[in-house]
C-alpha positions in Angstrom: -14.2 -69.7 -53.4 -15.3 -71.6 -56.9 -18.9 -70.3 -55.7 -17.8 -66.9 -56.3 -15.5 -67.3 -58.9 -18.6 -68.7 -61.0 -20.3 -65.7 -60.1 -17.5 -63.1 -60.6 -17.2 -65.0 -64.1 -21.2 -65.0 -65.0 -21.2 -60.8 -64.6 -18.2 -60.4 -66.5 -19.7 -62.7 -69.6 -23.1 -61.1 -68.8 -21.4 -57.6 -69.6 -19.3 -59.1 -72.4 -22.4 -59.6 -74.4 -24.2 -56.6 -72.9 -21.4 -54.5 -74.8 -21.3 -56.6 -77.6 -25.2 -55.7 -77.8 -24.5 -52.3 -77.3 -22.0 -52.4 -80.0 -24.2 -53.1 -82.7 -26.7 -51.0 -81.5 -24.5 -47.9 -81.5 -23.3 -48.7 -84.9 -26.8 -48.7 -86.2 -27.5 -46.2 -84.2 -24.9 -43.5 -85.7 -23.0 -45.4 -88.5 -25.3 -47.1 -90.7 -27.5 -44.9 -93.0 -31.1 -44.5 -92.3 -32.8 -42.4 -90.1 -31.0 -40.8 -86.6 -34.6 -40.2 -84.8 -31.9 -39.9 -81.8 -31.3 -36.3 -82.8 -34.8 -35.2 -82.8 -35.2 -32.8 -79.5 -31.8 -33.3 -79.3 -31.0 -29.8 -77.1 -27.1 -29.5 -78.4 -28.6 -28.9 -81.8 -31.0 -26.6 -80.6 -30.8 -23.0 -82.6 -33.1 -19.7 -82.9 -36.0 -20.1 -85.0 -34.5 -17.3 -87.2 -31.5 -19.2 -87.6 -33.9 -22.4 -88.5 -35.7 -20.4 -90.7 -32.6 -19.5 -93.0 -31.5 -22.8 -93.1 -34.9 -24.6 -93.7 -36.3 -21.8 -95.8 -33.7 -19.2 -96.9 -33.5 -17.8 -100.1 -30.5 -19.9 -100.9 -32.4 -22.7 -101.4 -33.9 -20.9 -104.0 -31.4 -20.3 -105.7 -29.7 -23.8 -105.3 -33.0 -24.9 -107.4 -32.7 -22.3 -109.7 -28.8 -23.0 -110.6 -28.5 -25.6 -113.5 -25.6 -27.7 -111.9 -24.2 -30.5 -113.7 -24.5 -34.2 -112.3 -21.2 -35.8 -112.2 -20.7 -39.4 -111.2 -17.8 -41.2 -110.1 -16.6 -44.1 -108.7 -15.5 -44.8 -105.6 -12.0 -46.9 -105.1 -14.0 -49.6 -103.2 -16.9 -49.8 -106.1 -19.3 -47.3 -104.6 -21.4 -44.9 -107.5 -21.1 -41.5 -106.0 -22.8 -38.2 -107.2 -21.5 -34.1 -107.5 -22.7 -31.7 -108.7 -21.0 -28.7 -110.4 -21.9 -25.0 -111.2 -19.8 -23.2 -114.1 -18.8 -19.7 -113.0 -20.9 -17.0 -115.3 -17.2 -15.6 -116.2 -14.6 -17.7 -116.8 -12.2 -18.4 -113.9 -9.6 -20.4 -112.5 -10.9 -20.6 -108.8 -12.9 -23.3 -107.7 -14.5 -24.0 -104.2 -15.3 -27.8 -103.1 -17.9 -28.1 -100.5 -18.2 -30.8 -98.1 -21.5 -31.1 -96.2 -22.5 -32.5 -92.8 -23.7 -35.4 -90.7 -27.3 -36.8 -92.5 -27.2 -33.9 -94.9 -26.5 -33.6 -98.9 -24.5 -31.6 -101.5 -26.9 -29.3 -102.0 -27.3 -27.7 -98.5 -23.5 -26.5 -99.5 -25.3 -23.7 -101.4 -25.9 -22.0 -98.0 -22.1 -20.9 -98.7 -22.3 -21.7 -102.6 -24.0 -18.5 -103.2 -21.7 -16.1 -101.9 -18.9 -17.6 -103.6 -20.8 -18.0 -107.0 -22.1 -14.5 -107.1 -19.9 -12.0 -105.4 -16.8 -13.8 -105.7 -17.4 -15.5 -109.0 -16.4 -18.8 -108.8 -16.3 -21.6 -109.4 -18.4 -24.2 -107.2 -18.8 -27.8 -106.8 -19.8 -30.2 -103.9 -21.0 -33.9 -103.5 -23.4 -35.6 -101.9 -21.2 -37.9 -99.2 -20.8 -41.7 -99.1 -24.3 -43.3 -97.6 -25.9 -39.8 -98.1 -28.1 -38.1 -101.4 -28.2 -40.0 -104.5 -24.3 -41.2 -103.6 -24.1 -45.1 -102.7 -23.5 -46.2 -99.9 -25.2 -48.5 -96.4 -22.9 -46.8 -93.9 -21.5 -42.8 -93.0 -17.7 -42.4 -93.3 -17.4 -39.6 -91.3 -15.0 -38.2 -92.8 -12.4 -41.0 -93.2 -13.2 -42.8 -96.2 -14.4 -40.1 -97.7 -11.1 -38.1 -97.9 -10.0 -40.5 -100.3 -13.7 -39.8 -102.3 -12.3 -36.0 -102.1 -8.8 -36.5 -103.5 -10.0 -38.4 -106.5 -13.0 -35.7 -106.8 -9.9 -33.0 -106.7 -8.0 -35.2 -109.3 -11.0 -35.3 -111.8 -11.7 -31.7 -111.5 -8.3 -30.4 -112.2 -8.7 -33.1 -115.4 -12.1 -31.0 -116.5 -10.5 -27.7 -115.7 -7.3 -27.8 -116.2 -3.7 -27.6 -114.4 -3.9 -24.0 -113.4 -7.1 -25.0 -111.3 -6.7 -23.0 -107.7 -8.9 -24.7 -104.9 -10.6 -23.6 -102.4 -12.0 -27.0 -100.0 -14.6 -25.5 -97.7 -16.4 -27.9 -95.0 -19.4 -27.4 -92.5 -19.1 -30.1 -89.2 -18.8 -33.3 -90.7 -17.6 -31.8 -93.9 -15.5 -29.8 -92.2 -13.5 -33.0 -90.5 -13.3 -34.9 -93.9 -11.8 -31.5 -95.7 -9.1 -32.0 -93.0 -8.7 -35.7 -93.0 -8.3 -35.0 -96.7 -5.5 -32.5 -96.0 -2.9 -35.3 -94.7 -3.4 -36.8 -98.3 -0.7 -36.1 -100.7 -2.6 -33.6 -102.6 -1.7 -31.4 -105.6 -0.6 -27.8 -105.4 -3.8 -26.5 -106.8 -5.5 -27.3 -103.4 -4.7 -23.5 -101.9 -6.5 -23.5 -98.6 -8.8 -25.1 -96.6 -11.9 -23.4 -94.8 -13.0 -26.0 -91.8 -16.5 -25.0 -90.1 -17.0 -26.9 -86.5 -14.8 -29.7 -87.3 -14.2 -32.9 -84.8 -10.7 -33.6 -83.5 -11.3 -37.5 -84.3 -14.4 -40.0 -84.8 -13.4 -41.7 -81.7 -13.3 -38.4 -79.4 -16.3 -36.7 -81.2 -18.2 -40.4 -80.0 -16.7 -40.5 -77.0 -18.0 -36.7 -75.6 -20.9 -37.6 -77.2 -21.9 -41.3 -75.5 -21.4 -39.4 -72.0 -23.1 -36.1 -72.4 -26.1 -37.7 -75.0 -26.4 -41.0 -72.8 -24.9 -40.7 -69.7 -22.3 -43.7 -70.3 -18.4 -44.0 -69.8 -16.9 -43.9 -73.1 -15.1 -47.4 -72.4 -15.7 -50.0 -72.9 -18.6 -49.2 -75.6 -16.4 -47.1 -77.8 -13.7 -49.2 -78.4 -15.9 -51.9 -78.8 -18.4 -50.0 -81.4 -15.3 -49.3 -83.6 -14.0 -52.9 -83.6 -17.4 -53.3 -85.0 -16.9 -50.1 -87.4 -14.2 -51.4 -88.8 -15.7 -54.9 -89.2 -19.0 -53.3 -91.0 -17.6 -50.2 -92.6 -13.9 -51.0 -92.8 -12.8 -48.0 -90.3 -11.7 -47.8 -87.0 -12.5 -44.5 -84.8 -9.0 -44.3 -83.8 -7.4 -44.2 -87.4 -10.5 -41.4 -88.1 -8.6 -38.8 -87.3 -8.3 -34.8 -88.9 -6.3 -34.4 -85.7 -3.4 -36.9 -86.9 -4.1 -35.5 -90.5 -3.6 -31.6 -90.4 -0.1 -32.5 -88.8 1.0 -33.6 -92.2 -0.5 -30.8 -94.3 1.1 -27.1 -94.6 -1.9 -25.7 -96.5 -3.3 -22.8 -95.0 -6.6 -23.7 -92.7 -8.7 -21.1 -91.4 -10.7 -22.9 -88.5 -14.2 -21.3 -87.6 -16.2 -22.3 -84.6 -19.3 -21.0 -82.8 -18.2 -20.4 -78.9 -22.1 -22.1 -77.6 -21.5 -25.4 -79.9 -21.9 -28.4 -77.5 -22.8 -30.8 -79.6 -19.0 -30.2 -81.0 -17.1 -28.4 -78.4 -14.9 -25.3 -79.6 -12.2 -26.9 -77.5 -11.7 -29.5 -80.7 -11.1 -26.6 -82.7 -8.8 -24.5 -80.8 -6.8 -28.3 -80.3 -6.9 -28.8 -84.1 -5.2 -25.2 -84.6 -3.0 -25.8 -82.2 -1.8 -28.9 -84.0 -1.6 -26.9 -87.2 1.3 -25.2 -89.4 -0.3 -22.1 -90.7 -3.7 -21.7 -89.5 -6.2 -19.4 -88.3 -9.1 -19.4 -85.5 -12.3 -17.6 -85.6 -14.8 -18.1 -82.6 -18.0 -16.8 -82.9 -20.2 -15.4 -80.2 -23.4 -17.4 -79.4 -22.8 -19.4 -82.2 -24.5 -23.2 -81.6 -22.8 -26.4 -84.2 -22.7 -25.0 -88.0 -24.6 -21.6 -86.6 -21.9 -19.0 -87.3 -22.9 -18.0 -91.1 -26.0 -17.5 -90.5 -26.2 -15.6 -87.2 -22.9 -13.1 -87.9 -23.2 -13.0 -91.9 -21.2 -10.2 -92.6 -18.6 -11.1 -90.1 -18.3 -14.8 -91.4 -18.0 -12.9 -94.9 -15.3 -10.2 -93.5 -13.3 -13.4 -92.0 -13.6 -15.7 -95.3 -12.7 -12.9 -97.3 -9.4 -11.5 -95.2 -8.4 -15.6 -95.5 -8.8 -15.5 -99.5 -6.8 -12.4 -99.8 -4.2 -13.2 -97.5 -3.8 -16.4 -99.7 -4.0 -14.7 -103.1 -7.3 -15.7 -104.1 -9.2 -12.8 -104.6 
């Protein structure tokens, strides 16, 4: 009986610090900046090589390079130097749209929307290059969580620039999209109008969980759990308390939810369970639309949809 009891206690040590190994690798492997040379070939980010073409290549990028936008710094509430940029409207306006990129990206692939808003709708734009991404500060990814805090003191400084009769627009794409709606449970001021939320995550620790099984073939427990203890150690976050779920249940601002209907790499479900979960919302699916696809393969629906949400809310 002590024979096996030695043994029974050796494998559960011997998985102890397997996990605890596993842990750390996971946290390097998606939290702490750097390279993610796991999503290379990944097939749940796969799209058509038009759709790659527009976002590698598109004439938006053009016209991002050929916009003089303004470098703003600011800094963070935990000491972190953090970079936006803004774009003066050509008329004068009160309308401004804050963009919120994605997962490994940076401020300026916000153009992709920033140019339809700058030029046919006339606004305002700003966006900002995330925590541990661009030329912002910063040795780990927030996704979402921190940075909500990054995007309420962005909204208070902008209203400072613009002035009190500011109207908002927040506008995220994936990982953007989360931290626009982690920002939503925020007491924010009445010049954020409505929120536009493109393939958003329910919560850090569900995205991560869906993602260790179908991207590794492992049960979420005990490696999740353990991964955020270590988040939280390393980053100050947990993957429980990163949640745009918990956070659009304290917000009444309207949301207009978009999501592609073949995105596995985020499933639609998260979506449909977010605008479940909200007060005045609206849902958009898009047909064969893979994670952050739907702009560029339906255009001038996307357009159609943004622009019925703007009017609806008085801000065109």
């Amino acid at each position: 009986m002590k024979k096996v009891l030695k043994i029974v206690t050796g494998l559960i040590i011997l998985l102890l610090i397997i996990d605890i190994i596993a842990s750390f690798y996971f946290y390097d492997l998606a939290i702490k900046t750097g390279p993610k040379e796991f999503l290379q070939g990944n097939k749940d980010l796969e799209v058509s090589a038009e759709t790659m073409d527009v976002l590698l290549e598109g004439s938006w990028r053009d016209w991002v390079a050929n916009q003089d936008f303004e470098r703003i710094e600011m800094t963070s509430r935990d000491g972190l130097t953090l970079q936006g940029y803004f774009l003066e409207a050509e008329e004068p306006t009160n309308k401004l749209v804050v963009a919120a990129h994605g997962y490994l990206g940076r401020g300026s692939d916000m153009g992709l929307f920033g140019q339809y808003y700058y030029e046919e709708l006339g606004y305002n734009f700003f966006t900002a290059d995330a925590r541990g991404h661009g030329r912002s500060e910063g040795d780990y990814i927030g996704f979402g969580w921190p940075d909500r805090l990054d995007y309420v003191d962005w909204i208070d400084l902008l209203i400072e620039r613009l002035g009190p009769d500011t109207e908002i627009i927040l506008h995220g794409l994936s990982m953007g999209a989360a931290t626009v709606l982690m920002t939503s449970g925020e007491e924010l001021p009445s010049n954020v109008k409505v929120l536009i939320a493109d393939s958003p995550y329910t919560s850090v620790q569900e995205l991560f969980s869906y993602q260790v099984t179908r991207m590794f073939n492992l049960p979420p427990f005990p490696v999740i759990n353990t991964t955020s203890l270590v988040t939280k150690v390393k980053a100050g976050y947990s993957f429980t308390e990163a949640s745009a779920l918990k956070q659009v249940k304290n917000t009444n601002i309207p949301v207009l939810y978009i999501h592609g209907n073949k995105d596995t790499f985020v499933p639609t479900s998260m979506s449909q369970e977010l605008y479940e979960n909200t007060q005045n919302a609206e849902l958009v699916i898009f047909d064969g639309a893979n994670h952050g696809e739907s702009f560029v393969i339906d255009e001038e629906r996307y357009i159609e949809v943004l622009n019925e949400f703007l009017e609806e809310n008085d801000l065109k």
